[in-house]
Structure formats: structure tokens, C-alpha cells
Backbone as a chain_set.jsonl record, in Angstrom:
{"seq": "XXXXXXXXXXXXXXXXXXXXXXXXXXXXXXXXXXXXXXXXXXXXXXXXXXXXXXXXXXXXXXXXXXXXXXXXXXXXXXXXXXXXXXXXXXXXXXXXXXXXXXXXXXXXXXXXXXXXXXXXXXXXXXXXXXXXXXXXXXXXXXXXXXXXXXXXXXXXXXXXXXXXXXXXXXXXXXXXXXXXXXXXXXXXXXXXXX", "coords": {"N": [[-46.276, 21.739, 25.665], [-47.173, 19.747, 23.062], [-46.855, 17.089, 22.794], [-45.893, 16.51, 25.505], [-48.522, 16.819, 26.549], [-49.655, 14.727, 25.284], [-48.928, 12.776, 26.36], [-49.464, 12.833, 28.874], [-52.519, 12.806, 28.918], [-52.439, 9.835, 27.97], [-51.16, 8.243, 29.934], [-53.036, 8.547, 32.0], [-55.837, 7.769, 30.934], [-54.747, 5.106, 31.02], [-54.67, 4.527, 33.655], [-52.489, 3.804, 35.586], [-49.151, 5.15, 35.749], [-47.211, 4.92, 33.394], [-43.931, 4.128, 33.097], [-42.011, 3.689, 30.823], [-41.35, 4.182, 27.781], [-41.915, 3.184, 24.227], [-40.534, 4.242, 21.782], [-40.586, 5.657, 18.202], [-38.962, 6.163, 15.548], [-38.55, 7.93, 12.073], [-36.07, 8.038, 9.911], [-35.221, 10.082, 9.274], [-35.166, 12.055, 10.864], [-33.749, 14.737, 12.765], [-31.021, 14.479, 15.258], [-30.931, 16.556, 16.948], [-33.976, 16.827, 17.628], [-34.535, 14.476, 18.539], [-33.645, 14.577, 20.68], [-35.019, 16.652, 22.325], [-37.236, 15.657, 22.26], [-36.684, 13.326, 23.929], [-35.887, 14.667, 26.513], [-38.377, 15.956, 26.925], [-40.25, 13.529, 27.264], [-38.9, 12.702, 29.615], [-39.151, 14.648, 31.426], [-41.587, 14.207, 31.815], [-41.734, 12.445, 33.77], [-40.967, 10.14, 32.616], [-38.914, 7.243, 32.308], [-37.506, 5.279, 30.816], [-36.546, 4.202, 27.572], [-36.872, 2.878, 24.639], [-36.083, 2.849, 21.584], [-36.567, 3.217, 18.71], [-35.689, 2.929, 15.194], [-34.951, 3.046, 11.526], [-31.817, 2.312, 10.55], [-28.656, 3.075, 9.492], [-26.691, 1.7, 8.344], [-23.66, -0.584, 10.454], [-23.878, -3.193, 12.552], [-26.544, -3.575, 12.171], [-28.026, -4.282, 9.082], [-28.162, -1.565, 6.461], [-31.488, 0.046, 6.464], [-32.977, -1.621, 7.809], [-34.612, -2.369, 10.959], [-33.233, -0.814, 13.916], [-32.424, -0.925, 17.309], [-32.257, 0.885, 20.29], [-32.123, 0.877, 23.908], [-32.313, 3.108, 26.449], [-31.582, 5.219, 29.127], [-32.937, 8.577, 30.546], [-29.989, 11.239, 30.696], [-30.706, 13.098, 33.35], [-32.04, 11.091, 34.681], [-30.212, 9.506, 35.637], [-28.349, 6.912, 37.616], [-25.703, 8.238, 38.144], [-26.556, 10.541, 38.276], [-27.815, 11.469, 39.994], [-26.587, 11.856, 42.888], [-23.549, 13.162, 43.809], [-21.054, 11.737, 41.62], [-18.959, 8.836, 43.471], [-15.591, 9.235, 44.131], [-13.44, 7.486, 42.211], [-12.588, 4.098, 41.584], [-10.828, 3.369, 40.643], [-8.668, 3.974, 37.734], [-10.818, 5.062, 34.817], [-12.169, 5.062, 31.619], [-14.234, 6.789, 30.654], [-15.636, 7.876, 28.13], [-16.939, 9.657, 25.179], [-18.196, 10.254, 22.569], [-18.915, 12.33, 19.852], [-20.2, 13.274, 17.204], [-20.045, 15.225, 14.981], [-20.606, 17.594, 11.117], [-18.341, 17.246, 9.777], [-17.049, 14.287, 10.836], [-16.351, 12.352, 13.286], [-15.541, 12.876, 16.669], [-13.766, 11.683, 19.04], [-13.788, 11.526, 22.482], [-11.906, 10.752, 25.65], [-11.531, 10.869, 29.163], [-8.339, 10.785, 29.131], [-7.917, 13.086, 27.402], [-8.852, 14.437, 23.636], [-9.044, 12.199, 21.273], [-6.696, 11.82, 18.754], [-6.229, 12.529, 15.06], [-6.657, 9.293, 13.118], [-6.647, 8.035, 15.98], [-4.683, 7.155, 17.161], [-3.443, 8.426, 19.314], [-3.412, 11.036, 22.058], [-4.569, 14.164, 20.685], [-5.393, 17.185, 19.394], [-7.984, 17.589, 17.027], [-10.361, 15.879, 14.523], [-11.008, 12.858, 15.508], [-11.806, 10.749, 13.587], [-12.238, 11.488, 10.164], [-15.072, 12.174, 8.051], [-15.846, 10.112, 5.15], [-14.65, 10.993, 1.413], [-17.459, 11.101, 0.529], [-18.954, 12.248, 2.565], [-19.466, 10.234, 4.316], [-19.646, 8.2, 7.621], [-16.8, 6.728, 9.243], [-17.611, 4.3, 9.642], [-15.908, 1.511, 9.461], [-13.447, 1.723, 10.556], [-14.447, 3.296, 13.173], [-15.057, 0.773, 15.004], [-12.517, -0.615, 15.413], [-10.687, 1.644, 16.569], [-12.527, 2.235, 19.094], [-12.128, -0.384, 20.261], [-9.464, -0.601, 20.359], [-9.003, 1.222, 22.495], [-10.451, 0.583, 24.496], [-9.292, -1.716, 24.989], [-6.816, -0.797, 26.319], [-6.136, -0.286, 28.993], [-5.966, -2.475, 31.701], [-8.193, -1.806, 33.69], [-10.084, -0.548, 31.946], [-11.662, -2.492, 31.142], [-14.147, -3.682, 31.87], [-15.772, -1.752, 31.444], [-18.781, -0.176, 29.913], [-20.386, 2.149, 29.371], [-21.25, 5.005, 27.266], [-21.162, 8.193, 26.396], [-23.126, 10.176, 24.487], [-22.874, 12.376, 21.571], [-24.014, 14.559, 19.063], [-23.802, 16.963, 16.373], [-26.766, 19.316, 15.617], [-28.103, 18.802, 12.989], [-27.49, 16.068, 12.531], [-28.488, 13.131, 11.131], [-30.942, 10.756, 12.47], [-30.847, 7.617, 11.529], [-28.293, 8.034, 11.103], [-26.719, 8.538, 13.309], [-28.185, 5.697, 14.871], [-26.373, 4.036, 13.367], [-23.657, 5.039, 13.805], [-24.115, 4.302, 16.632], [-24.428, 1.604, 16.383], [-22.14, 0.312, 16.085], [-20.233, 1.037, 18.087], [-21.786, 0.223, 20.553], [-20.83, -2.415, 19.525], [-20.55, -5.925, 18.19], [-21.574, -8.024, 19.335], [-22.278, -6.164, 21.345], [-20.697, -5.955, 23.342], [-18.567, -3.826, 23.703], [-19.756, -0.881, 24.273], [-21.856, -0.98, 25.102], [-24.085, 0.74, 27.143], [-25.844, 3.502, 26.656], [-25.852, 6.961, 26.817], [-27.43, 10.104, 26.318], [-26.28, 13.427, 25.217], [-27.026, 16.754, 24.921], [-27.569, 18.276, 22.19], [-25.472, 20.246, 20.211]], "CA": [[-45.929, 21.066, 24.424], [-48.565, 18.63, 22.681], [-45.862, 15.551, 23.211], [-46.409, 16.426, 27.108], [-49.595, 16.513, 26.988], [-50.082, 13.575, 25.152], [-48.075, 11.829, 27.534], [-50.196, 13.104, 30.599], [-53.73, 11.718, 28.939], [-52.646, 8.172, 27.605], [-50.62, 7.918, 31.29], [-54.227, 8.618, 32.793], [-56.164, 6.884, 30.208], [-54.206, 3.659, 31.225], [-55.254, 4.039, 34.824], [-51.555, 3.841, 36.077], [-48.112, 5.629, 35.192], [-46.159, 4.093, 33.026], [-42.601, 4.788, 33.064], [-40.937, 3.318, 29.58], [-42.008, 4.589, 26.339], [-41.012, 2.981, 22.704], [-40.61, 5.96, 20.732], [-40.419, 4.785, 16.879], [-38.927, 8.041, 14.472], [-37.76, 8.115, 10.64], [-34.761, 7.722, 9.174], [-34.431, 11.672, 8.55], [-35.221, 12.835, 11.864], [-32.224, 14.933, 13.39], [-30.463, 14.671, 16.749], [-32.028, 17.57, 18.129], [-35.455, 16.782, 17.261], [-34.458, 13.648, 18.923], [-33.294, 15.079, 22.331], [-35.979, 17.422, 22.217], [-38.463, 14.347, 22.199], [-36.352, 12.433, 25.328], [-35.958, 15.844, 27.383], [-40.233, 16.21, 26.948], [-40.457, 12.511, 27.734], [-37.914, 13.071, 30.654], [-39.967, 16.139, 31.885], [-43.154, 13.572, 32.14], [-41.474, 11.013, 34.387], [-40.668, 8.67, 31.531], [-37.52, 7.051, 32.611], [-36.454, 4.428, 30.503], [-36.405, 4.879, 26.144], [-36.937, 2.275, 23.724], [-36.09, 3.991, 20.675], [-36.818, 2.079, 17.148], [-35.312, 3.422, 13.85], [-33.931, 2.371, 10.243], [-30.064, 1.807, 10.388], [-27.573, 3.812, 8.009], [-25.233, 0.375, 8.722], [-23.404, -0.998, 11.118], [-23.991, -4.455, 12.56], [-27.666, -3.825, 11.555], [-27.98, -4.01, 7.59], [-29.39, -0.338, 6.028], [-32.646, 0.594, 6.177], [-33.203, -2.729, 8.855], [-34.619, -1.253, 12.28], [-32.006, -1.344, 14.987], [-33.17, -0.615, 18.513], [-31.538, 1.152, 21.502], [-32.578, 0.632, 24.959], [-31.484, 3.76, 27.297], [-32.487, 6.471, 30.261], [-32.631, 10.17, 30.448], [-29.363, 11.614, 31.63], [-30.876, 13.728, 33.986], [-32.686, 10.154, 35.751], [-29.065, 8.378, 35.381], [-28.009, 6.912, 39.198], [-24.71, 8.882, 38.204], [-26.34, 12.032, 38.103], [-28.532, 11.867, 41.192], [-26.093, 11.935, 44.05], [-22.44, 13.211, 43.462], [-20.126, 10.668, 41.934], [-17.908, 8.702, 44.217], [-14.317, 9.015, 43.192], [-13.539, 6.019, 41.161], [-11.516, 3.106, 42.622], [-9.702, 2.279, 39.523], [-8.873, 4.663, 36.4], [-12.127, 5.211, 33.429], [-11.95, 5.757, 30.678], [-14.734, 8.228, 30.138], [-15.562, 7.856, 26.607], [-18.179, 10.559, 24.708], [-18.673, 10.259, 21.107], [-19.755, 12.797, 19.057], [-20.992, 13.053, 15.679], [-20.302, 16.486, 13.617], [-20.934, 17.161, 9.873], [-17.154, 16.534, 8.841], [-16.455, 13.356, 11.18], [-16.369, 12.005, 14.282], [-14.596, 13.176, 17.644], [-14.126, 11.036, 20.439], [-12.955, 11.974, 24.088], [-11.62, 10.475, 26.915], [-10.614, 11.036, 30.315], [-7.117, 11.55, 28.835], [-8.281, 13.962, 26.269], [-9.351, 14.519, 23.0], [-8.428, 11.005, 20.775], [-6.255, 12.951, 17.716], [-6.794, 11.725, 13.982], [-5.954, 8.089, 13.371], [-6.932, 7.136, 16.784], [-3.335, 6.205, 18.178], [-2.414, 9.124, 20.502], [-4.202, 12.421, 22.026], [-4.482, 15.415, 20.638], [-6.78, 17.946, 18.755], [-8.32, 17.219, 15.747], [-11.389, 14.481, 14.05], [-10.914, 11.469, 15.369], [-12.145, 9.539, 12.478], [-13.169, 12.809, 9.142], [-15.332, 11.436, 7.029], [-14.846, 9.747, 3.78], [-15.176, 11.609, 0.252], [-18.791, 11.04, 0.401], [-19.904, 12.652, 3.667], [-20.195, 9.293, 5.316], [-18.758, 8.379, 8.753], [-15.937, 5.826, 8.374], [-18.05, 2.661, 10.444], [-15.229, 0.517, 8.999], [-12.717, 2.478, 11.423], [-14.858, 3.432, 14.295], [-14.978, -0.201, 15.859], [-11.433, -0.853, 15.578], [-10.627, 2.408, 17.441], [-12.946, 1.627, 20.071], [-11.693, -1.521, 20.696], [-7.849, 0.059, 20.712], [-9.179, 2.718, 23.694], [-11.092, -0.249, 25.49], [-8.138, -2.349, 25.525], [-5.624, 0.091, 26.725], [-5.854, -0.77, 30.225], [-7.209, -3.624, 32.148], [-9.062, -1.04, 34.072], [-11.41, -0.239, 31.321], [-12.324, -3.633, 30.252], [-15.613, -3.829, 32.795], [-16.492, -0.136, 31.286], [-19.754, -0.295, 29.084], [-21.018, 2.989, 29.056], [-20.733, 5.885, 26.446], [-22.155, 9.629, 25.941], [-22.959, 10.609, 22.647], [-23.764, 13.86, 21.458], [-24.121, 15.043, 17.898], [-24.375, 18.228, 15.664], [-27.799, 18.954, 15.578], [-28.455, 18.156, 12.109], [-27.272, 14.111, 12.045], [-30.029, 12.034, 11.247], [-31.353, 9.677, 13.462], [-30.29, 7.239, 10.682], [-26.344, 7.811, 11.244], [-26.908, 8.086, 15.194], [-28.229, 4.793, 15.165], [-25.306, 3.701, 12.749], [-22.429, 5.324, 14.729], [-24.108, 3.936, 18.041], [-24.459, 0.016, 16.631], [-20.783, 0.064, 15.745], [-20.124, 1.527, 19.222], [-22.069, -0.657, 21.258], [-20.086, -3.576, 19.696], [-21.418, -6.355, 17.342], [-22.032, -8.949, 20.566], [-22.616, -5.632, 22.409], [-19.672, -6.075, 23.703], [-17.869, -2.756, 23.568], [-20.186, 0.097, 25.415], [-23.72, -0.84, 25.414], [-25.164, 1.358, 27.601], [-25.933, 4.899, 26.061], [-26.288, 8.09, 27.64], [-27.241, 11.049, 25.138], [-25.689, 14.234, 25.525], [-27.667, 17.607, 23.992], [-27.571, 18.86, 20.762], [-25.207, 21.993, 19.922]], "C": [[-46.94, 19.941, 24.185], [-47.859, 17.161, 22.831], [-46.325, 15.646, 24.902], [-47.669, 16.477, 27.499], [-50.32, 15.59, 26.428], [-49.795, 12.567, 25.847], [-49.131, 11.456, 28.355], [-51.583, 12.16, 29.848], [-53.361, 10.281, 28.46], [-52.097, 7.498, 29.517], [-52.218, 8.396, 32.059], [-55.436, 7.702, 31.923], [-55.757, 5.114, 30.729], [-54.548, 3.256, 33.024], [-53.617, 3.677, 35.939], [-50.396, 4.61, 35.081], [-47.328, 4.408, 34.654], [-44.874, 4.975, 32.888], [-41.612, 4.217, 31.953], [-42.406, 3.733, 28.833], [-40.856, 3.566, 25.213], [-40.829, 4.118, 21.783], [-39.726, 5.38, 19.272], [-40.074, 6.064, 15.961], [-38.156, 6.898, 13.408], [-36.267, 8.269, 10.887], [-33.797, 9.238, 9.116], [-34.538, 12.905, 9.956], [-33.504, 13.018, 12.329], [-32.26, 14.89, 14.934], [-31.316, 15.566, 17.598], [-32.913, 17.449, 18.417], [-35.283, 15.665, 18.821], [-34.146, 13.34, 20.767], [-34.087, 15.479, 22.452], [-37.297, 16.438, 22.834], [-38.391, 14.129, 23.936], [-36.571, 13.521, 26.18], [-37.641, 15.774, 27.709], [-40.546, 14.831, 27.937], [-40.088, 12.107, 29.219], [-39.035, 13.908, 31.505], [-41.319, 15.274, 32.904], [-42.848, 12.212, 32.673], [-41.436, 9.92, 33.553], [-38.95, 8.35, 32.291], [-36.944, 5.649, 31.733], [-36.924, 4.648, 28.568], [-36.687, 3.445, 25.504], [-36.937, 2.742, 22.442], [-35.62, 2.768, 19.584], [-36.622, 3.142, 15.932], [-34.62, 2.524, 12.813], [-32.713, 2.765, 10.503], [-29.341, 2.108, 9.342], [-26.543, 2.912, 7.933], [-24.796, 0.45, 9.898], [-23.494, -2.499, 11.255], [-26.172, -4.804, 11.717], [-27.773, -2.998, 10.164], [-28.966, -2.263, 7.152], [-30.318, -0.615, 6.126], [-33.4, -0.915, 6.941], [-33.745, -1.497, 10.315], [-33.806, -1.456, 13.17], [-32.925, -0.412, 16.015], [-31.756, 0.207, 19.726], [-32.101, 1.451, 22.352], [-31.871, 1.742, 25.604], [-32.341, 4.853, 28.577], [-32.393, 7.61, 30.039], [-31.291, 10.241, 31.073], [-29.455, 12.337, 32.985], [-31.11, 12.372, 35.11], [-31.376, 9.042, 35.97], [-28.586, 8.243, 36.977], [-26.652, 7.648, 39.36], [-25.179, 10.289, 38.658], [-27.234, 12.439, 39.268], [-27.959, 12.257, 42.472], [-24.483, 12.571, 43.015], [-21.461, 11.867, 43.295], [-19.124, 10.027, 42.614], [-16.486, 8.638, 43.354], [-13.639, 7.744, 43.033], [-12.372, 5.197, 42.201], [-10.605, 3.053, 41.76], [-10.051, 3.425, 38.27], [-10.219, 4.6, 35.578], [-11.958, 5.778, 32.827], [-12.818, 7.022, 30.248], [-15.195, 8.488, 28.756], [-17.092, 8.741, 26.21], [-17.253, 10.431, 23.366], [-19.259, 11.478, 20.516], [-19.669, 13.604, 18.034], [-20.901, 14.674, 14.722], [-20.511, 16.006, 12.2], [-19.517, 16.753, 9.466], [-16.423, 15.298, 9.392], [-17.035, 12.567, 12.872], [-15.067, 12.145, 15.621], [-14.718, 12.339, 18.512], [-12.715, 11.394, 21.256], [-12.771, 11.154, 24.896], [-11.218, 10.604, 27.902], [-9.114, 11.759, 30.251], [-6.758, 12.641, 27.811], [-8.684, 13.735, 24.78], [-8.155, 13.085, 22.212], [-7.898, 11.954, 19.351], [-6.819, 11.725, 16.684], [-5.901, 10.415, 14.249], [-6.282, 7.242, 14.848], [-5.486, 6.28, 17.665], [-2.351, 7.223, 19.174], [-3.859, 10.504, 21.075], [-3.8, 13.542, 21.713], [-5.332, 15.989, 20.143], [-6.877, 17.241, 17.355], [-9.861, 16.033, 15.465], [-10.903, 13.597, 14.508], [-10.331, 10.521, 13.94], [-13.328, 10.967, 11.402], [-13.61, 11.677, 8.26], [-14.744, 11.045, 5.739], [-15.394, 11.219, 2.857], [-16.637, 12.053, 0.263], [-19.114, 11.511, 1.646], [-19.956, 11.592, 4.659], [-19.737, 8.846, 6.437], [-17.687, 6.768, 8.244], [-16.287, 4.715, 9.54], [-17.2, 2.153, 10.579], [-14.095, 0.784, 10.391], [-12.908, 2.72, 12.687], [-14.907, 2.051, 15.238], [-13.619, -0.233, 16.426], [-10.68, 0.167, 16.736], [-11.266, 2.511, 18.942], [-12.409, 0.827, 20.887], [-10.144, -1.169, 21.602], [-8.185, 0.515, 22.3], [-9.577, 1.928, 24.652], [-10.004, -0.93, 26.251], [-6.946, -2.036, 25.922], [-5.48, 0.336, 27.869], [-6.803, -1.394, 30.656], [-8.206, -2.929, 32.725], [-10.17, -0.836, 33.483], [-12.624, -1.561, 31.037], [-13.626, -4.159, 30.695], [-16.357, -2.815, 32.155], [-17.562, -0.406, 30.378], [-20.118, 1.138, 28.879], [-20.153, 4.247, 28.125], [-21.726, 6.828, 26.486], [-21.53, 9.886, 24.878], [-23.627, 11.781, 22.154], [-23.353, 14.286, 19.765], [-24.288, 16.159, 17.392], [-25.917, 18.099, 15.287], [-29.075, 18.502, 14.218], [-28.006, 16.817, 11.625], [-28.678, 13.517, 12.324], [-29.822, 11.073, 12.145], [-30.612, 8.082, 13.072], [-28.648, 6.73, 10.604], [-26.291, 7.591, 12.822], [-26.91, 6.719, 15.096], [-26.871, 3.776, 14.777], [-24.58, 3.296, 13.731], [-22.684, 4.361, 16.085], [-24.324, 2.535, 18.099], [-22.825, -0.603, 16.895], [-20.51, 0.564, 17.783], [-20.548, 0.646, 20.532], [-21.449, -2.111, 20.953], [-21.012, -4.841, 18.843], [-22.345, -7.714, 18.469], [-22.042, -8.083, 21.83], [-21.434, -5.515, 23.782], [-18.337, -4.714, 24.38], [-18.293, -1.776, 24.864], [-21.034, 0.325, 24.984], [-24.825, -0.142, 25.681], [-24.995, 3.198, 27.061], [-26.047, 5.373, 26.432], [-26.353, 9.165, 26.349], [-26.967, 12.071, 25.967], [-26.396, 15.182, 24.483], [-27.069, 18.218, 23.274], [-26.879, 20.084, 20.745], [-25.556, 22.252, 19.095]], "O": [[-47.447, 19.313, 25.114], [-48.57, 16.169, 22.987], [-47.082, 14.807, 25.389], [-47.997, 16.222, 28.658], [-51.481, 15.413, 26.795], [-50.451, 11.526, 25.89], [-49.621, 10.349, 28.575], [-51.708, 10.971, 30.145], [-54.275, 9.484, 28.669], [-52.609, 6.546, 30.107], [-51.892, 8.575, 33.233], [-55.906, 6.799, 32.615], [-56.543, 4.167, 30.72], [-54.643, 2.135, 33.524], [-53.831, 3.29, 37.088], [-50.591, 4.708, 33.87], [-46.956, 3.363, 35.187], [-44.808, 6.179, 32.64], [-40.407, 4.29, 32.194], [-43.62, 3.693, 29.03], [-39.653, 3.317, 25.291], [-41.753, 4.537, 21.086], [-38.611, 4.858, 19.246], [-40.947, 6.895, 15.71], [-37.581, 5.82, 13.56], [-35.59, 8.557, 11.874], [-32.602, 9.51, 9.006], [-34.168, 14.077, 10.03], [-32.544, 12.248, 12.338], [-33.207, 15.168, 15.669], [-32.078, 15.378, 18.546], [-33.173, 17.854, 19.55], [-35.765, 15.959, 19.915], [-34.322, 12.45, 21.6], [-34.717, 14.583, 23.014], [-38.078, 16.691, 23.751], [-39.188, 14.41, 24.831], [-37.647, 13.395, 26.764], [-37.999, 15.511, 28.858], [-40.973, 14.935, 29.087], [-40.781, 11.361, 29.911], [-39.712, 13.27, 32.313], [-41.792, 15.498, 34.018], [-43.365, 11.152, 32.319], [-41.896, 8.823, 33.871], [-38.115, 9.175, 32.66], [-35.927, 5.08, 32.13], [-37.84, 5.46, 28.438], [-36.676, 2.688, 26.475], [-38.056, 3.134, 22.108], [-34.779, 1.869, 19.599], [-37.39, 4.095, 15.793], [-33.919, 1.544, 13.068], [-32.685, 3.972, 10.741], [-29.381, 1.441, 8.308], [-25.471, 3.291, 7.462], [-25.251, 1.332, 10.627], [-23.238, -3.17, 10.255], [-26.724, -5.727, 11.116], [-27.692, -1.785, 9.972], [-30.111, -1.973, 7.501], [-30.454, -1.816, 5.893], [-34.497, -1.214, 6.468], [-33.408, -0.338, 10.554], [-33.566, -2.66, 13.262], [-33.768, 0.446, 15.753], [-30.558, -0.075, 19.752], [-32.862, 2.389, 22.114], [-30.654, 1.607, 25.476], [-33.55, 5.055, 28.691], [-31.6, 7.853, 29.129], [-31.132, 9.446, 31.999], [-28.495, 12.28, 33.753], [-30.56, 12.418, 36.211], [-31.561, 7.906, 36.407], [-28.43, 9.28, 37.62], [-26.268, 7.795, 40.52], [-24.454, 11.076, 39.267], [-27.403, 13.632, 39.517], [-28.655, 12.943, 43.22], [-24.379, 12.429, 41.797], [-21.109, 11.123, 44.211], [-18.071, 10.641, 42.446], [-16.324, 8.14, 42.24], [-13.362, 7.066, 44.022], [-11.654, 5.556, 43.134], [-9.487, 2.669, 42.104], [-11.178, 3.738, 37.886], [-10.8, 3.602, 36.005], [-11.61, 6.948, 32.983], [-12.371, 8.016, 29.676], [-14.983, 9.636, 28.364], [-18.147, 8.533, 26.808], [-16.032, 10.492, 23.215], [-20.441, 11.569, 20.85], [-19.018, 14.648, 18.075], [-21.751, 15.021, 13.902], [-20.6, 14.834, 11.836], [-19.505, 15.784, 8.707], [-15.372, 14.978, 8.837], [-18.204, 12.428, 13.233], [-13.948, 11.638, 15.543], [-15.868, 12.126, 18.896], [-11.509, 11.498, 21.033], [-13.806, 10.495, 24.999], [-10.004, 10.436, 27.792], [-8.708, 12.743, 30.87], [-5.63, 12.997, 27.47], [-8.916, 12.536, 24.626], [-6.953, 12.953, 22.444], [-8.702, 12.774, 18.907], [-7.41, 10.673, 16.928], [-4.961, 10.262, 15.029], [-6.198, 6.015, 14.894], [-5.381, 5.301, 18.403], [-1.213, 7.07, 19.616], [-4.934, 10.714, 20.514], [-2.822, 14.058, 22.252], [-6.414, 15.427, 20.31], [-6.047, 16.538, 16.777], [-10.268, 15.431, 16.459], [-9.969, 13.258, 13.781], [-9.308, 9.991, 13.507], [-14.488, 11.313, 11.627], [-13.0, 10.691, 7.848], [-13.658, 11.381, 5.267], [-16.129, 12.131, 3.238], [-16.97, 13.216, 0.038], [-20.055, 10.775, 1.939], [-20.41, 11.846, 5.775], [-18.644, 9.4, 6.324], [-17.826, 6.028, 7.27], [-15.399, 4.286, 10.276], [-17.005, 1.922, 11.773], [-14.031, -0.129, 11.215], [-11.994, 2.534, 13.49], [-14.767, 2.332, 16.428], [-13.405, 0.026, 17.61], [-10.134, -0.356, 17.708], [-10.551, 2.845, 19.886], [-12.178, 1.102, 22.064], [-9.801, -1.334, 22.772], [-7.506, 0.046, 23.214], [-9.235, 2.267, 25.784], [-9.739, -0.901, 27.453], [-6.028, -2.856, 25.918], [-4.669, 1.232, 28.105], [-8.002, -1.271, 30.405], [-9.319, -3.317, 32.37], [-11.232, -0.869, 34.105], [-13.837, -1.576, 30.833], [-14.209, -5.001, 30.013], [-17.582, -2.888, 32.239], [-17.081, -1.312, 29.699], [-20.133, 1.272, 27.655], [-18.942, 4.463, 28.161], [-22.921, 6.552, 26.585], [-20.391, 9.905, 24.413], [-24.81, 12.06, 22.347], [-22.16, 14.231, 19.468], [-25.188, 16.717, 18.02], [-26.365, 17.077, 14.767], [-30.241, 18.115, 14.291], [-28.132, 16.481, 10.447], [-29.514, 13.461, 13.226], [-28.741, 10.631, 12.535], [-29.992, 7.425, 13.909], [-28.059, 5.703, 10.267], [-25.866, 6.584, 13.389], [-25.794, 6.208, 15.193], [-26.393, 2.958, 15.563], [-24.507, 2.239, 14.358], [-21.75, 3.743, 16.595], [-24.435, 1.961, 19.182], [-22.434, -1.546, 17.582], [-21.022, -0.281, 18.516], [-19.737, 0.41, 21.427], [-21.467, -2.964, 21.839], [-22.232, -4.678, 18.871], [-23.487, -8.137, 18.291], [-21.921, -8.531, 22.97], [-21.556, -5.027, 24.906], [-17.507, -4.834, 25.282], [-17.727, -1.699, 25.955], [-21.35, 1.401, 24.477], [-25.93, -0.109, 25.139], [-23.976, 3.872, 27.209], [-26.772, 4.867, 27.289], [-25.49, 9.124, 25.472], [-27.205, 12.003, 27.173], [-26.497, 14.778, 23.324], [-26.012, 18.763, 23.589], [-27.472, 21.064, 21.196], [-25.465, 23.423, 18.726]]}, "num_chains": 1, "name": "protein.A"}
């Protein structure tokens, strides 16, 4: 792939490996594209992401760049050794992003609509307009965080999307998510594209 082998000469060019990349994409790039990228980057001993895009809202205003700092899942210290079994309940939380809404999972199963029990269904279906309901997604968060003291140390989230969401709403969904003082579940893990 010409991404991996641009990798390999600027990482020889520089006279040492570097191991973080910034990787800067559009507004209209999709999810997949976007895994596609990290996986390549992944592949070529990159291990840590800096990933710069315009903002469909959230805490960072439209078309503002919002940033997210994260690793490959494959290089994650979870995924290198088998996990030890937990001391204390987790919640477990994965996010992700279809065209008619937003699903989120946890540990105790799928979060039903509304966000106040489990069962099947959207989470959080978009509005009228296609758009995800931001306004909603914190608050729900928050609910799932604070629903036992257990979680309240938890930061991390996997997020996985249909493979046509722009980069654009990703970043969105994942400012609201991480919390406006970051607060919520910071650290990102992506999850590939169906």
C-alpha cells in the first residue's frame, strides 16, 4: 500500500523510527477509510494516533478542529497478554454509530431506546434530520457512568461505526463521549468498520 510505504521512507529519511503519527483527514472522510488508514499505520509500528479533524459539534463548535489522542487496538496493553479478571464490576462501554442512530453496549447488554433499562433496540435514533441526538448522548453516558461506584474510575470506550459515518460525526459523537472536562471516557479504542 503507498501509505506503508510512505511510512517506511520518511521513518528512514528521519534517521530513527518514529512511533506517533498526526494524521490530519477532511470532514467527509468515512470510518472505514479511517480504520483502514490506523490498521496501515498499525502494520508500520506506529503506535500512538494523533488524529486532527473539523467537528460536526459537540463541545468543539462545527467546522472547529477537535483532536483525539489514541493507540491501535491491536498495540493496546489489554490486548497483549490475556486480561486479568477484573477485581471490581466494568462497565464495558462500546459505542457505535449506524446510519439511523446510535447503539451503545455494556457489559450488561445492549442499552434499549431512551437509555433507562437494557434491551434491543437504538439507543439514541436519530432526529428528523439524520443527525445524531449530541443533546442526549452525554446525559446517557453520564446515567451508565454513574450507576455504580465501580465504574466511576472507568475512562475507556470502543467505538465502532457503519462504514459510511464521516469522520465529521465520529469526531462529534466521540467529543460528547469523552466528556466536556474529559471527564466521562477519554481514552478511545476504535473498533473496525462493518
Amino acid at each position: 500500500m503507498a501509505l506503508a510505504e510512505a511510512v517506511k521512507r520518511a521513518r528512514a529519511d528521519a534517521g530513527h523510527p518514529d512511533e506517533a503519527a498526526r494524521v490530519e483527514l477532511g470532514p467527509v472522510v468515512t470510518y472505514r477509510l479511517l480504520t483502514e488508514i490506523l490498521f496501515t499505520l498499525g502494520q508500520s509500528e506506529i503506535v500512538r494516533f494523533n488524529l486532527v479533524a473539523p467537528s460536526a459539534g459537540g463541545s468543539v463548535p462545527a467546522g472547529q478542529l477537535a483532536e483525539i489522542r489514541t493507540i491501535p487496538p491491536k498495540l493496546s496493553p489489554r490486548s497483549l497478554a490475556p486480561p486479568p479478571a477484573p477485581s471490581k464490576p466494568t462497565l464495558g462501554l462500546t459505542i457505535l454509530a449506524v446510519q439511523d442512530g446510535i447503539t451503545i453496549k455494556a457489559r450488561a447488554g445492549n442499552v434499549a431506546p431512551g437509555c433507562n433499562d437494557v434491551g434491543p433496540g437504538l439507543t439514541l435514533k436519530n432526529e428528523a434530520g439524520g443527525h445524531y441526538r449530541l443533546a442526549e448522548l452525554g446525559p446517557c453516558l453520564r446515567r451508565l457512568k454513574a450507576a455504580s461506584p465501580d465504574f466511576e474510575g472507568e475512562t475507556g470506550v470502543t467505538f465502532s461505526a457503519n462504514p459510511g459515518v464521516t469522520l465529521a460525526e465520529v469526531f462529534a459523537l466521540l467529543d460528547v463521549a469523552r466528556g466536556d472536562n474529559r471527564d466521562l471516557f477519554p481514552d478511545v479504542l476504535f473498533g473496525i468498520a462493518h
